[in-house]
N, C-alpha and C positions, 0 to 999 in steps of 0.2 A: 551443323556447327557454322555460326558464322565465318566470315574470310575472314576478320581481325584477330580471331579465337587460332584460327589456323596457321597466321602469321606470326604473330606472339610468340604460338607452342615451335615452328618452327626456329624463329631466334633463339630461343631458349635451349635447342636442337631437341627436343621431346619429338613425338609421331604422335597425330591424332588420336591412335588409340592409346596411348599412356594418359596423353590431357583425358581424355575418359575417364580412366582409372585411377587417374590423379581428383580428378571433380568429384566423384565417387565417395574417394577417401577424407576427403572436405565435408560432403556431406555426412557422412557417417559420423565424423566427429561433432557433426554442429549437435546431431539430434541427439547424441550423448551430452552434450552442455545441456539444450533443454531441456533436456529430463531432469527432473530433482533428485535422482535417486543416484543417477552417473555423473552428476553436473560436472565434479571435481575431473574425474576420469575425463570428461570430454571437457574441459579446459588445459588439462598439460599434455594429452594429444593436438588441441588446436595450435597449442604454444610449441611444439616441436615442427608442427605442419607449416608455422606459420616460422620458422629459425630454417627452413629449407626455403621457406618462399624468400628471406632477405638475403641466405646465399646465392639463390639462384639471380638475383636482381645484380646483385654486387659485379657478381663471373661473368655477366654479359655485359655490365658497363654500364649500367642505369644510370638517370641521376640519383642524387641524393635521397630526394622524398619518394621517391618511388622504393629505393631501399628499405626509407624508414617506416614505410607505410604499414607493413605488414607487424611490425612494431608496436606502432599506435593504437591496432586491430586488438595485440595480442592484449595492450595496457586495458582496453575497452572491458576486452572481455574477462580479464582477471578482476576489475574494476567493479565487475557487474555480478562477479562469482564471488568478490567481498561482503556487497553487500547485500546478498541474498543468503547468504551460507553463513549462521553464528558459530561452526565450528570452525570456519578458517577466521575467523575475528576473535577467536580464541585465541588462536593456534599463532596468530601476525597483532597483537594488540600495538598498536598506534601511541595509545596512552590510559593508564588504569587509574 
């Protein structure tokens, strides 16, 4: 791990091995999004993953966009499961 990776997890008060199992959990969720079959499943996991990562920014005092970042990730990726997925542009129509 790098010393930046280890500083972070430390302010954050996490131990090396949770950032592990916390990177882990991130990854598992992404290959759920790439998959077509989990896509959905693994966007409202990244979106809960990603609702702990703007807490956890908030409780240690972050700035603002560091806050919001995880945010603009979640928008990204919801952004990108609209428009690959005709059943959530079903299910969210815009305009008919």
């Amino acid at each position: 791990m790098p010393s930046h990776v280890i500083a972070a997890s430390a302010e954050f008060g996490f131990s090396a091995s949770e950032m592990v199992l916390t990177g882990v959990l991130m990854l598992a969720c992404t290959v759920l999004y790439a998959i077509p079959r989990t896509a959905i499943l693994g966007a409202v996991l990244l979106t809960g993953y990603l609702g702990g990562a703007v807490l956890s920014n908030i409780h240690v005092g972050h700035p603002m966009f560091e806050c919001i970042f995880p945010v603009i990730f979640g928008a990204l990726a919801w952004g990108g499961m609209f428009v690959r997925e005709p059943r959530l542009r079903e299910l969210i129509p815009f305009r008919k």
